[in-house]
Structure formats: C-alpha cells, structure tokens
VMD Tcl script that builds the backbone (N, CA, C; Angstrom):
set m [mol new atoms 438]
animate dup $m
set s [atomselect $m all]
$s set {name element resname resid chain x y z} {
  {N N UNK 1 A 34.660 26.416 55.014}
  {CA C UNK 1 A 35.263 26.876 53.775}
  {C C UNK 1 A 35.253 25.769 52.711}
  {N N UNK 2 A 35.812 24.270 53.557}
  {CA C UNK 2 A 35.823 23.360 52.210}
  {C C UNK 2 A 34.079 23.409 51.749}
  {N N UNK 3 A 33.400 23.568 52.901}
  {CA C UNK 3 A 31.869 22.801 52.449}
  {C C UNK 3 A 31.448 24.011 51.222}
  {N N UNK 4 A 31.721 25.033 51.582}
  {CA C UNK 4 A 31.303 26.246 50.345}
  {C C UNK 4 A 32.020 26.140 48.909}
  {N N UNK 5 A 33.482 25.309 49.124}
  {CA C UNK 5 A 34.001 24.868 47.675}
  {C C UNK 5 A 33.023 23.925 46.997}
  {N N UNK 6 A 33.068 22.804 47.767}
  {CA C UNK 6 A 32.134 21.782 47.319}
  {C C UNK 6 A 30.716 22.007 46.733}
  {N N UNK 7 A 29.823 22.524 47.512}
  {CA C UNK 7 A 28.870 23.719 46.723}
  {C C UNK 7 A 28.643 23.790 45.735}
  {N N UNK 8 A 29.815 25.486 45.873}
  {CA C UNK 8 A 30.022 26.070 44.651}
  {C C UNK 8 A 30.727 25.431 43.581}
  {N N UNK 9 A 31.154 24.109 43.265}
  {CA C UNK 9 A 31.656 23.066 42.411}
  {C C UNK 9 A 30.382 22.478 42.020}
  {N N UNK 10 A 29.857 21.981 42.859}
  {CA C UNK 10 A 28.019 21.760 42.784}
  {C C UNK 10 A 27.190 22.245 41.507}
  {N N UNK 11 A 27.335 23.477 42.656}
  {CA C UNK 11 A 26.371 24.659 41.015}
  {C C UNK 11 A 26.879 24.767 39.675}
  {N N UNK 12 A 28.308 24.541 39.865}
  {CA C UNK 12 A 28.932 25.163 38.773}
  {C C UNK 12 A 28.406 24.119 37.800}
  {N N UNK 13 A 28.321 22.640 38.342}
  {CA C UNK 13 A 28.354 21.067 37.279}
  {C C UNK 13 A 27.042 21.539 36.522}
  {N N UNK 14 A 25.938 21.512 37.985}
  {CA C UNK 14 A 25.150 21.991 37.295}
  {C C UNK 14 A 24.252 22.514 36.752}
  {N N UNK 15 A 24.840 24.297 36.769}
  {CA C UNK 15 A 24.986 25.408 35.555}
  {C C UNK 15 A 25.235 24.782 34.375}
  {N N UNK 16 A 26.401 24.062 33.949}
  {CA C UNK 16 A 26.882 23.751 33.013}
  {C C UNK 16 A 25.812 22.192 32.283}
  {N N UNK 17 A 25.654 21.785 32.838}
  {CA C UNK 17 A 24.904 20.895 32.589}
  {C C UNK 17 A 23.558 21.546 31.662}
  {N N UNK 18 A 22.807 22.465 32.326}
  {CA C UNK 18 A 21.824 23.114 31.788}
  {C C UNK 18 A 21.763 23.673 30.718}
  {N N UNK 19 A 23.542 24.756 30.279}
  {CA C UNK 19 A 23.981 25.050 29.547}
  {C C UNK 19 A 23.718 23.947 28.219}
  {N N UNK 20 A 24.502 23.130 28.421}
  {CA C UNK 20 A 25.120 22.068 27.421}
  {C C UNK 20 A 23.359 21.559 27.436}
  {N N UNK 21 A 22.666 21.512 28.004}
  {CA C UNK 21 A 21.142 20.895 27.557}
  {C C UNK 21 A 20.352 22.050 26.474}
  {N N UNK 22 A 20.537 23.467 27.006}
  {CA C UNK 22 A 19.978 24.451 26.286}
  {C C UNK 22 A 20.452 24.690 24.906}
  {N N UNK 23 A 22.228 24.346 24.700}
  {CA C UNK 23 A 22.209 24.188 23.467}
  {C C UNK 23 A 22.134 23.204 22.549}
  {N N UNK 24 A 21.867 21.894 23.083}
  {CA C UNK 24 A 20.930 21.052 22.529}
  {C C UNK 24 A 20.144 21.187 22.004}
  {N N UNK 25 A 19.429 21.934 22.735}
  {CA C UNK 25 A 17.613 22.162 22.480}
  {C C UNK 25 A 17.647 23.340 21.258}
  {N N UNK 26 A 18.845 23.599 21.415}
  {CA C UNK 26 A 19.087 24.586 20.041}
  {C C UNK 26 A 18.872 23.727 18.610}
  {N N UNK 27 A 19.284 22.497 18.793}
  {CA C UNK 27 A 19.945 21.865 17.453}
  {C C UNK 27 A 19.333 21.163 17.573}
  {N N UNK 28 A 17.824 20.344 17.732}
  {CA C UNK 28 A 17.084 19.352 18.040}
  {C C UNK 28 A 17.437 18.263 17.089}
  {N N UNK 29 A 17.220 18.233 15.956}
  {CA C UNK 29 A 17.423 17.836 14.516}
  {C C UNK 29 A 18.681 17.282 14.520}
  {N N UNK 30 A 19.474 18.164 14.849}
  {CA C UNK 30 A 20.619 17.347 14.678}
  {C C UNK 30 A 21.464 16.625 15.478}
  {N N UNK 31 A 20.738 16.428 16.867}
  {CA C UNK 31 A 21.144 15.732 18.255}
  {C C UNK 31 A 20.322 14.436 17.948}
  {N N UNK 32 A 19.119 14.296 17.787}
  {CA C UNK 32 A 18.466 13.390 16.691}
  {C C UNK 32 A 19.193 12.370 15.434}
  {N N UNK 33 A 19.739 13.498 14.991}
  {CA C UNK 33 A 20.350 12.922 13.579}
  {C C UNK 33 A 21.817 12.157 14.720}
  {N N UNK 34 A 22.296 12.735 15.056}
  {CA C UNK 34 A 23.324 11.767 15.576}
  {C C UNK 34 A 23.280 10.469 16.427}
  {N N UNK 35 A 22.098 10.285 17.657}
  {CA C UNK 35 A 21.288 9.120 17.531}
  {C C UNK 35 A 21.167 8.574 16.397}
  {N N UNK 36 A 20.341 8.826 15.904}
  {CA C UNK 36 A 19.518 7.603 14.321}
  {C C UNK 36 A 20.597 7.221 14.193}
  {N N UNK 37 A 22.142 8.358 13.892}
  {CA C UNK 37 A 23.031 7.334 12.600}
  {C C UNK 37 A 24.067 6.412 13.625}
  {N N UNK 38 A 23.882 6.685 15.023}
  {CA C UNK 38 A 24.650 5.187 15.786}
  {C C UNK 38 A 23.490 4.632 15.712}
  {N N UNK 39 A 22.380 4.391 16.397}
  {CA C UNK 39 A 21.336 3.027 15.587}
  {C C UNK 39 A 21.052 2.594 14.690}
  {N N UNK 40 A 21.538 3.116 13.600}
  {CA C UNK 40 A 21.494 3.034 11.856}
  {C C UNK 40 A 22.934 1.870 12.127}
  {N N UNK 41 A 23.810 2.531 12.167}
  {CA C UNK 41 A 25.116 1.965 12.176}
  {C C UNK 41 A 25.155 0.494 12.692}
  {N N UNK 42 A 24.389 0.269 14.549}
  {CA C UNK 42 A 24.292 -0.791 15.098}
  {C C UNK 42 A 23.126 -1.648 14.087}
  {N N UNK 43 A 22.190 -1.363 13.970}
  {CA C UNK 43 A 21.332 -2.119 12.955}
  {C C UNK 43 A 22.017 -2.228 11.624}
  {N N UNK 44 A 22.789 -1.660 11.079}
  {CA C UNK 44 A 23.477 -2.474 9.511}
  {C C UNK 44 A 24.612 -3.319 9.731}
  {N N UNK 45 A 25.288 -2.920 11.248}
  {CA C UNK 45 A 26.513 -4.134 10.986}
  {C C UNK 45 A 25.483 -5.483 11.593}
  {N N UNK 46 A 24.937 -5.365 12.201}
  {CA C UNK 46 A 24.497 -6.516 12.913}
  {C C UNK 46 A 23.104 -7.111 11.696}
  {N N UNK 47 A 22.704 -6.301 10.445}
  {CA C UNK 47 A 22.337 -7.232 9.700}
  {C C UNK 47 A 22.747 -8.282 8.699}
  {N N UNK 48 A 21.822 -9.125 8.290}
  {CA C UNK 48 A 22.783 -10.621 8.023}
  {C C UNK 48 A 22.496 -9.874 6.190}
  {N N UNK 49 A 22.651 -9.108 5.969}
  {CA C UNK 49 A 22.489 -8.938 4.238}
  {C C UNK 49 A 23.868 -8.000 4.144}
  {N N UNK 50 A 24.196 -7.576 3.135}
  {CA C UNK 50 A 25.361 -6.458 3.058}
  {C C UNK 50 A 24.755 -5.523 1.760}
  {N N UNK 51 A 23.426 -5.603 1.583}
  {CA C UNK 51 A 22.730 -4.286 1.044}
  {C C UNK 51 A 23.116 -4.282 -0.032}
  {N N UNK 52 A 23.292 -5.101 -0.979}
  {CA C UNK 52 A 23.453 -5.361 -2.580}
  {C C UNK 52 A 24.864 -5.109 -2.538}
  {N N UNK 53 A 25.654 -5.246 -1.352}
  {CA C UNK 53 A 26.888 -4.487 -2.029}
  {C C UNK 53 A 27.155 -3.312 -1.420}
  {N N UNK 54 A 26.792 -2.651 -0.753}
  {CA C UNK 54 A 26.457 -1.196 -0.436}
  {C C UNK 54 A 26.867 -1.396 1.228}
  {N N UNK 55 A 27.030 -2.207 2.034}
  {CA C UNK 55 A 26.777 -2.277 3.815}
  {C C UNK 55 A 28.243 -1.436 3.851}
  {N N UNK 56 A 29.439 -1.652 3.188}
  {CA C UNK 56 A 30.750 -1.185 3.623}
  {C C UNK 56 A 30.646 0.262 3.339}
  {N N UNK 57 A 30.275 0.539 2.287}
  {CA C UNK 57 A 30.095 2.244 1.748}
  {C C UNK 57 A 29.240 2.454 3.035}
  {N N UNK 58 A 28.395 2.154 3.322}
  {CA C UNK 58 A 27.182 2.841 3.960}
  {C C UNK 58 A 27.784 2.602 5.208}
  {N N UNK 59 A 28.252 1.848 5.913}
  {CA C UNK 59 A 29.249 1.870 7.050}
  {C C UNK 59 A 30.267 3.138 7.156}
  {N N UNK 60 A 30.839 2.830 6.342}
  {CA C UNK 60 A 32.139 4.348 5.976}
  {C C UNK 60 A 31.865 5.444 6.366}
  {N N UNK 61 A 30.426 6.111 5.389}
  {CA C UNK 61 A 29.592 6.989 5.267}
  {C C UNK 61 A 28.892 7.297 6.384}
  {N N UNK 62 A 28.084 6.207 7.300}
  {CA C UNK 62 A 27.255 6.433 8.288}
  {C C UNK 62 A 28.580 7.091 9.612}
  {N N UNK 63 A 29.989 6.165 9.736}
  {CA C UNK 63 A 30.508 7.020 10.658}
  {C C UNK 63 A 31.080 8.391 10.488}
  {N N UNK 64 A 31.489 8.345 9.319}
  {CA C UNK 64 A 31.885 9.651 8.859}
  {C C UNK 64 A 31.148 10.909 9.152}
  {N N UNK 65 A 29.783 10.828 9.158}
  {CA C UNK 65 A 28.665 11.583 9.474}
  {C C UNK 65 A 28.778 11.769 11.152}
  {N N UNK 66 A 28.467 10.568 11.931}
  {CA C UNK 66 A 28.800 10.509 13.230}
  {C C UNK 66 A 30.119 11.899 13.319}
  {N N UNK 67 A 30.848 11.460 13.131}
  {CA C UNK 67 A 32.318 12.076 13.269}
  {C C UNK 67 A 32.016 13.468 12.931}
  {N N UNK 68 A 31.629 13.969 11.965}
  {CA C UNK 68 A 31.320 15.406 11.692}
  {C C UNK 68 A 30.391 16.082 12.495}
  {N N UNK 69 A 28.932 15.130 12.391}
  {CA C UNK 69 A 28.085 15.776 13.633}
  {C C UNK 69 A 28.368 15.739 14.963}
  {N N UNK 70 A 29.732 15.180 15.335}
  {CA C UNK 70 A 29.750 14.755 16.771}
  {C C UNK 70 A 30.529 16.178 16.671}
  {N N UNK 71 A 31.953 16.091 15.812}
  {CA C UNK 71 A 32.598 17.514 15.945}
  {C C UNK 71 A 31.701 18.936 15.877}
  {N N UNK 72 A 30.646 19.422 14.800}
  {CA C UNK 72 A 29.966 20.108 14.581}
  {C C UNK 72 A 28.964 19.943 16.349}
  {N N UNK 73 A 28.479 19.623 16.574}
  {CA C UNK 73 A 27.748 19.610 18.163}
  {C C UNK 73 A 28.400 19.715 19.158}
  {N N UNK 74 A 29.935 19.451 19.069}
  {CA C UNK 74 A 30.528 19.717 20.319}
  {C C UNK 74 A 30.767 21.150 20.306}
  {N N UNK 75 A 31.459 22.055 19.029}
  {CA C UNK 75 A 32.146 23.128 18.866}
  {C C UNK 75 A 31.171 23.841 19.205}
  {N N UNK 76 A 29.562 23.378 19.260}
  {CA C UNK 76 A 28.311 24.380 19.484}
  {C C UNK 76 A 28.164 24.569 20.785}
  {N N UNK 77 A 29.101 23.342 22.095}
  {CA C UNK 77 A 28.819 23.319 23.295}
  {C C UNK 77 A 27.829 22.559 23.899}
  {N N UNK 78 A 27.280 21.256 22.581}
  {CA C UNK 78 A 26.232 20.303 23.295}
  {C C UNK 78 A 27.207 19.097 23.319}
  {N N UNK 79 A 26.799 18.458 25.082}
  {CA C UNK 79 A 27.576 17.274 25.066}
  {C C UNK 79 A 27.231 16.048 24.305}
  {N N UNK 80 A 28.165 15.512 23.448}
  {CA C UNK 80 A 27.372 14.726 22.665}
  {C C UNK 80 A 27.932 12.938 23.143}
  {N N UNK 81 A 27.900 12.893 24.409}
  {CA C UNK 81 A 28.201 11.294 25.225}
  {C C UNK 81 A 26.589 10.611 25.267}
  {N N UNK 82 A 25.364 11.592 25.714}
  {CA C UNK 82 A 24.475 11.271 25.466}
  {C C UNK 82 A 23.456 11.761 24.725}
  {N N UNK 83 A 23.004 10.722 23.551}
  {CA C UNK 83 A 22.116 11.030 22.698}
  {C C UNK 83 A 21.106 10.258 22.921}
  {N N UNK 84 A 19.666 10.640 23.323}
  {CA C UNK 84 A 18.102 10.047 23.689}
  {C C UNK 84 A 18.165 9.179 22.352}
  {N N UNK 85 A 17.324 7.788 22.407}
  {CA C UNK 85 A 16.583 7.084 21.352}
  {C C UNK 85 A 15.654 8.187 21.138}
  {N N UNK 86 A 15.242 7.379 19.807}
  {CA C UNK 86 A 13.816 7.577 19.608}
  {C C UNK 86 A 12.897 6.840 19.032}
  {N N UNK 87 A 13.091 5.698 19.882}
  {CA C UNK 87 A 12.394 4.185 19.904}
  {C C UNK 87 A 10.938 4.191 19.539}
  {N N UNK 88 A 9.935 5.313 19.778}
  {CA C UNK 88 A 8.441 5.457 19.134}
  {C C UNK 88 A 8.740 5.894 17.496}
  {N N UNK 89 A 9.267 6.301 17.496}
  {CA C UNK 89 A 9.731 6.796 15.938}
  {C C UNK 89 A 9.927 4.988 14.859}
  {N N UNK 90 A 10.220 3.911 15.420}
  {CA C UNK 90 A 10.546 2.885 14.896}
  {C C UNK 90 A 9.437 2.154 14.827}
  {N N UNK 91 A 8.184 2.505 14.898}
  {CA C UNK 91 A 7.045 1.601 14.842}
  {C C UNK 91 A 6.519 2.389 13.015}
  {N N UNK 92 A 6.851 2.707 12.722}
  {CA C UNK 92 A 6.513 3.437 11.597}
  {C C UNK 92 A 7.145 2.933 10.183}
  {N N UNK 93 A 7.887 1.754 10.575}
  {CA C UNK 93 A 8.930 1.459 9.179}
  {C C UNK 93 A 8.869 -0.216 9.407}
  {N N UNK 94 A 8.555 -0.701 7.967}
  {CA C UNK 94 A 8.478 -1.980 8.016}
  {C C UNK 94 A 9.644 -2.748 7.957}
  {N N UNK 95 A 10.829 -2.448 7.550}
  {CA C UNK 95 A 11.793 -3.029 7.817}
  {C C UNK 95 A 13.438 -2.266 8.095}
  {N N UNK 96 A 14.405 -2.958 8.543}
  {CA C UNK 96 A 15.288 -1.548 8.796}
  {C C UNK 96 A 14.873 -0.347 9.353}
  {N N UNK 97 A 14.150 -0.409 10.755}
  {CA C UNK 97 A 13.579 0.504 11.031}
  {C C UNK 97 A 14.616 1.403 11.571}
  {N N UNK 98 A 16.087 1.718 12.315}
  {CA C UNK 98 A 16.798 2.410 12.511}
  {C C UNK 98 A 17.286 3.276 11.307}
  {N N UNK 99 A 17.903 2.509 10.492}
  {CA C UNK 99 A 18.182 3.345 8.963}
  {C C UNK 99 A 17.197 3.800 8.196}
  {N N UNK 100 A 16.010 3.500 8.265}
  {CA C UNK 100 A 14.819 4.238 7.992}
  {C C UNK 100 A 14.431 5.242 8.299}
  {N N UNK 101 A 14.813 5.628 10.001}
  {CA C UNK 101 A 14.593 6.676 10.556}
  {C C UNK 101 A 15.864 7.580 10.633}
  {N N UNK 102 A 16.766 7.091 10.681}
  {CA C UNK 102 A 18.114 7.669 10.341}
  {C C UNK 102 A 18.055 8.635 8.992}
  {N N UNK 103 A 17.551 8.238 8.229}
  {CA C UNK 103 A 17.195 8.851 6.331}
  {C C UNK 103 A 16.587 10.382 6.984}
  {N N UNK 104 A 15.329 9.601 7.707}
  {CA C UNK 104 A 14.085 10.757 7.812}
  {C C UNK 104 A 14.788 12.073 8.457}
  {N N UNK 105 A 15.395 11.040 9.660}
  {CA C UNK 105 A 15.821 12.719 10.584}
  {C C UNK 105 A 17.456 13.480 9.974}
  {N N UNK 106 A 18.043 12.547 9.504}
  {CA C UNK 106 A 19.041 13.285 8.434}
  {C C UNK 106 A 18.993 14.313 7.603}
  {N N UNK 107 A 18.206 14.358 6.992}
  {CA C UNK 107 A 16.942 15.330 5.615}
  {C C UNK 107 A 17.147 16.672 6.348}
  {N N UNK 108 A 16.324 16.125 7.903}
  {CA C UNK 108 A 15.675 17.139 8.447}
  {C C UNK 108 A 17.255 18.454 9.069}
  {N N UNK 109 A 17.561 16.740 9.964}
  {CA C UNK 109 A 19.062 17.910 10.295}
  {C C UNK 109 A 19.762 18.660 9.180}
  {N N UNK 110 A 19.878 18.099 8.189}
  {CA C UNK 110 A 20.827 19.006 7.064}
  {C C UNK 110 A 19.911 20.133 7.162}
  {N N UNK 111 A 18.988 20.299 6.942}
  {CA C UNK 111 A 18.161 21.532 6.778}
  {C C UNK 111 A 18.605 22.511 7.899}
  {N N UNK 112 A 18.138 21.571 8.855}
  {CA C UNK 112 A 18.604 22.510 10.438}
  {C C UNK 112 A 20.172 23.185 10.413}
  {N N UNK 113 A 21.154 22.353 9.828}
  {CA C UNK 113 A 22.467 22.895 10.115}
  {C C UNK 113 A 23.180 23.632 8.961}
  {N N UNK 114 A 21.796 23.527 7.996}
  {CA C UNK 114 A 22.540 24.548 6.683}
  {C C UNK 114 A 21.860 25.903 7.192}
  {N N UNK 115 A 20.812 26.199 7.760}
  {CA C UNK 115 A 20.091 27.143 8.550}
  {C C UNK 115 A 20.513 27.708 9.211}
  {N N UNK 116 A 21.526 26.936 9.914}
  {CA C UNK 116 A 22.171 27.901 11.536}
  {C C UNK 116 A 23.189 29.000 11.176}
  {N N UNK 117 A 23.099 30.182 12.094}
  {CA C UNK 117 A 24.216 30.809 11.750}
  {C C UNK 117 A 25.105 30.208 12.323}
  {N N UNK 118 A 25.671 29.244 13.077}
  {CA C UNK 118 A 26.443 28.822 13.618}
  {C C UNK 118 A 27.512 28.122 12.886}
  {N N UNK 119 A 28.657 28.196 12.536}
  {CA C UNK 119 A 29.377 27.528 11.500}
  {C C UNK 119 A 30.133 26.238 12.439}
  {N N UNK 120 A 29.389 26.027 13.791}
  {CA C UNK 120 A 30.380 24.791 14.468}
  {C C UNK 120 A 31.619 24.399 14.351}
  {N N UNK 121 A 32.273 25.546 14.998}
  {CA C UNK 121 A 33.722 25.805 14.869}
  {C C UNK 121 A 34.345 25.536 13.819}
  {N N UNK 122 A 33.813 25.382 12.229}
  {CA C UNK 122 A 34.928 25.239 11.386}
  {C C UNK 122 A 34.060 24.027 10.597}
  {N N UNK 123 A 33.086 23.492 11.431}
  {CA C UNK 123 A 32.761 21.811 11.461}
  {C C UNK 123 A 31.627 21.933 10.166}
  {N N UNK 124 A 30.898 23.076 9.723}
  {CA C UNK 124 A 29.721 23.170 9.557}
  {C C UNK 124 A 29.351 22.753 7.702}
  {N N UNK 125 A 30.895 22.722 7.237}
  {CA C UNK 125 A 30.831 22.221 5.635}
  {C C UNK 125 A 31.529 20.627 5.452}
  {N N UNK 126 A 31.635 20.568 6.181}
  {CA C UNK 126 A 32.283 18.993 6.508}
  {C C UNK 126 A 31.267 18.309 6.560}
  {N N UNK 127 A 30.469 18.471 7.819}
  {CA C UNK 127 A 29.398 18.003 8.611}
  {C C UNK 127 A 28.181 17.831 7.384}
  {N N UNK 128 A 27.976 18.862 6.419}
  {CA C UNK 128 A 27.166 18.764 5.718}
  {C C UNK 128 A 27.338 18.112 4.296}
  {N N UNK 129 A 28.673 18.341 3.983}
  {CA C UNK 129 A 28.893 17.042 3.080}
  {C C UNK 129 A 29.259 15.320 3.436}
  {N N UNK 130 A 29.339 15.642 4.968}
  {CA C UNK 130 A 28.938 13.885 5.426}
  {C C UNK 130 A 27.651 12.955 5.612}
  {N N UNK 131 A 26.933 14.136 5.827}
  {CA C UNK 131 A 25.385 14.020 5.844}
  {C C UNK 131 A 24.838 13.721 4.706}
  {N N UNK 132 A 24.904 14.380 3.878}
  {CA C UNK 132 A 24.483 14.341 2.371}
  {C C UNK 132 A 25.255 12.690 1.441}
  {N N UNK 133 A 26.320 12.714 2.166}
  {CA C UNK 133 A 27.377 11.137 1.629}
  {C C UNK 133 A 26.422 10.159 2.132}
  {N N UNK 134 A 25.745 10.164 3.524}
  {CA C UNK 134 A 25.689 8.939 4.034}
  {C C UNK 134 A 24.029 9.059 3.879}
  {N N UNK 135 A 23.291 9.682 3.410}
  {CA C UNK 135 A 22.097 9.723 2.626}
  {C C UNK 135 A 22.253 8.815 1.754}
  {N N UNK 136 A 22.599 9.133 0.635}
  {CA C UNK 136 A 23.151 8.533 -0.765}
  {C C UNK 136 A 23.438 7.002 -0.297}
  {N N UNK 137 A 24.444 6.827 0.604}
  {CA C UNK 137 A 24.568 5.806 1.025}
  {C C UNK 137 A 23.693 4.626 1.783}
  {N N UNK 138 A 23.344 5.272 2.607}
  {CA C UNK 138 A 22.096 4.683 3.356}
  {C C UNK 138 A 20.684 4.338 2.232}
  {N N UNK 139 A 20.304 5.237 1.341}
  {CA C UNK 139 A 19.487 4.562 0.175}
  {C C UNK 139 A 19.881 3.589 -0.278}
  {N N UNK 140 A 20.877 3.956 -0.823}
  {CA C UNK 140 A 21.479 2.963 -1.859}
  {C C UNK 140 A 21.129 1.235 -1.147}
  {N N UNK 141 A 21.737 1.112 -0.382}
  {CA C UNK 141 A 21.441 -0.105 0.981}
  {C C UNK 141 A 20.331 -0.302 0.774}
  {N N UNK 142 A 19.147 0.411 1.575}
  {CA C UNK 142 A 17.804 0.356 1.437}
  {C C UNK 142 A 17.276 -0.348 0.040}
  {N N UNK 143 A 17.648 0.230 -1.144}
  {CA C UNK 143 A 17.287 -0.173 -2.337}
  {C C UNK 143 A 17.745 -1.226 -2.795}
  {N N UNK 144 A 18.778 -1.746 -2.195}
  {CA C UNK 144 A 19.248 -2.954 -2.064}
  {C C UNK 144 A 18.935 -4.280 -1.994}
  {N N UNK 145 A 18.420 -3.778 -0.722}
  {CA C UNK 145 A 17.896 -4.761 0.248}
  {C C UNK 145 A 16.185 -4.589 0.012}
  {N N UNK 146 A 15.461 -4.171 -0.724}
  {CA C UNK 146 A 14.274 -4.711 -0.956}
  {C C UNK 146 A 14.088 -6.275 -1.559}
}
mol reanalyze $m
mol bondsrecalc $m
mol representation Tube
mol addrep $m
C-alpha cells in the first residue's frame, strides 16, 4: 500500500512537471525574456561604468520587469525557478552582450504577451508596462555607454 502511495506521488511530480514545461512552451518569448533580464541585470551591476547615469534607473526597471514577468508566468502555471541561458545568442553583440540580448528578446516577448489571450492572473498590464519601462531603460544605458 505504502509502495503504491509513493508511486502514485511519483507520477503525480511528474505529470506536473510536464504540465508546468508545456506551459512554458506556451510562452517561449517570454520565459526567454525573463532569463535575458536576470543576465542583463547580473552583467550591469557587475559592470565597472554606470551607463551615463542611467545603471540605477536601468537596475530599478530591469527588476521590476523580472517581478512582473515572474508574477505574469507563474499565474500562467510555468515554473519560473528555472530559466535556460541562451549563451549562443551572446556571440552576436559586441559589447554588453546580456543587455543586448535582453533588448532583442524583450521586443519580442511584449509582442508575445500583448498577443495572449491569457491576462496572467491580473499580471498581464503590469507586466507590459514593466517591459516597455525597462526597454527605455536598458537603451538609454546602452547609449550611454558607447
């Protein structure tokens, strides 16, 4: 009897596991976008410039985004503890290559999550005016720092 609990606790992890992967695979873009903007984030505090002025805004901004897309992806049912690199994506940018790619796949997710019918429990106008903040922000830096 215990061995059939154990099991069926088994399957259940992971069922659920698969679950929480399938709706991932729903939101590609924006499981993406939440990667880039913690490697965005780790690559601007740990650079030695502060972006004309701009590293604290763009700090603010970059978690704020985190925070919305993390809420907006959970309410959808994707676990968001792990988010894949996308370390081939960084051979493509000559400098600041995390916040570089952070910009690119940002663009893309807003698109993706103004698209969804999914309003992510509540999360889905928040989420998109944090995205759009830490754009603005994240340039601004960039333009900075040329």
């Amino acid at each position: 009897m215990i061995r059939k609990l154990f099991y069926l606790a088994g399957v259940i992890v992971v069922a659920l596991g698969f679950v929480s992967q399938a709706r991932a695979e729903s939101y590609p873009r924006m499981v993406a976008a939440l990667g880039g903007l913690k490697e965005a984030r780790q690559e601007m505090k740990e650079a030695g410039t502060d972006f004309g002025g701009h590293k604290e805004k763009a700090l603010e901004a970059t978690d704020r985004a985190i925070a919305q897309m993390d809420k907006a992806l959970s309410a959808a049912g994707v676990n968001t503890t792990y988010v894949p690199s996308a370390r081939e994506a960084f051979r493509n940018y000559k400098n600041y290559p995390h916040i570089r790619h952070a910009l690119a796949i940002l663009r893309m997710a807003h698109k993706e999550m103004k698209d969804a019918a999914h309003d992510f429990g509540g999360h889905k106008e928040k989420a998109l005016e944090a995205v759009d903040y830490a754009i603005v922000q994240l340039e601004k830096a960039l333009e900075a720092a040329r």
